[in-house]
C-alpha positions, 0 to 999 in steps of 0.5 A: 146840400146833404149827401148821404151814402146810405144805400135804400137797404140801410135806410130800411135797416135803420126805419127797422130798428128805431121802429116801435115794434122793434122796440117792444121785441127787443123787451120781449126778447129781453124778457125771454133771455132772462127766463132762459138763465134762470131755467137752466141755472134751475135744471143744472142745480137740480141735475147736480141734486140728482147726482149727489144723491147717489155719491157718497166720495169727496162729501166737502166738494159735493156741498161747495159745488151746490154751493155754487148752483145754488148761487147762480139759481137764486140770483137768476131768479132774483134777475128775473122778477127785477127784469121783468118788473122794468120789462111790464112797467116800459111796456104797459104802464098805459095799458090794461094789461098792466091791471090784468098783470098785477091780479095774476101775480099777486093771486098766483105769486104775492102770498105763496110760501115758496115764493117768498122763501125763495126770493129772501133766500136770495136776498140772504144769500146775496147780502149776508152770506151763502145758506148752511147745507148738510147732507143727510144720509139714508140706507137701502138697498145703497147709501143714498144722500139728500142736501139739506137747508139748515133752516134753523141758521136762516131763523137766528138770521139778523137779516132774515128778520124784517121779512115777516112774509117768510117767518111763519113759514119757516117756524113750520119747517123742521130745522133742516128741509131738503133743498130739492123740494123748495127749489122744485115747487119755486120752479113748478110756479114760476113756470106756470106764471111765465107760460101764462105771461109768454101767451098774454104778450103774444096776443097783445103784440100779434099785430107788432111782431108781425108788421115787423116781419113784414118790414124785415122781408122788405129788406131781403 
């Protein structure tokens, strides 16, 4: 004879939570962590850009701590892609979403300049080492500073080489590139992908997300 100890809350707890829509929520949540890292690491870099540009003490910690931001933005957006690579193949490898997913990201994502500057900017930095960046000066009314890519160290790059999907775009860039103007139209992209993305799922778990709700008040 089985006894169980359990009370009818906690038996409905554990229906809950190895219940397929729980399941999918927990993806969506994933997904949505994710995008909520690489969204701040993005604005706490641009913010420190922001302040910079208007400093002229300590140049040396003002490069190391852009350094740092940049770092952490690149690998939050590389986290990204993987976590959401994993999060639509678990989802909707059975679904006709997934063809729907695939047509936008590559019309919207898969041959943009930035884009692919930006994730073999992360693979560089990640595998090989952290990008040269300079301070330009500029004068008017103050002496204002813009934090520069040298871009002419990622061209002689062994690693960069293999990446031919960047290559005739950095040859049209000078040999420096203000690091604030890729990060922001990366961000401007990635921004608008996500949007459309974060509207498709809600549509198609409308019905999951509110049967869970529902299984959830049961408990209340």
């Amino acid at each position: 004879m089985e006894y169980s100890y359990k009370t009818e809350n906690g038996n409905l707890f554990d229906i809950i939570a190895q219940s397929p829509e729980m399941e999918i929520v927990r993806y969506l949540l994933v997904l949505q962590a994710s995008f909520r890292l690489f969204d701040g690491n993005y604005h706490e870099l641009i913010q420190y850009l922001d302040y910079a540009h208007k400093q002229s003490e300590n140049q040396e910690a003002l490069i190391d701590e852009t350094s740092r931001l940049l770092h952490n933005f690149l690998a939050s957006a590389g986290s990204l892609v993987e976590h959401t690579r994993v999060i639509i193949r678990k989802l909707y490898s059975n679904h006709e979403f997934k063809d729907v997913y695939q047509k936008k990201l590559q019309e919207d994502l898969g041959n943009n300049h930035e884009r692919n500057l930006i994730q073999n900017l992360r693979n560089y930095t990640l595998h090989e080492k952290l990008p040269i960046l300079d301070l330009q000066n500029s004068f008017s009314d103050n002496l204002l500073f813009s934090i520069q890519i040298d871009v002419k160290t990622l061209k002689e790059s062994e690693y960069w080489k293999p990446w031919e999907d960047s290559e005739d775009y950095l040859n049209k860039l000078e040999d420096s590139t203000k690091l604030e103007d890729l990060v922001k139209k990366y961000y401007e992209l990635i921004i608008n992908f996500y949007t459309w993305l974060t509207e498709k799922q809600h549509n198609i778990h409308k019905a999951d997300i509110e049967k869970l709700q529902k299984m959830k008040k049961g408990i209340m």
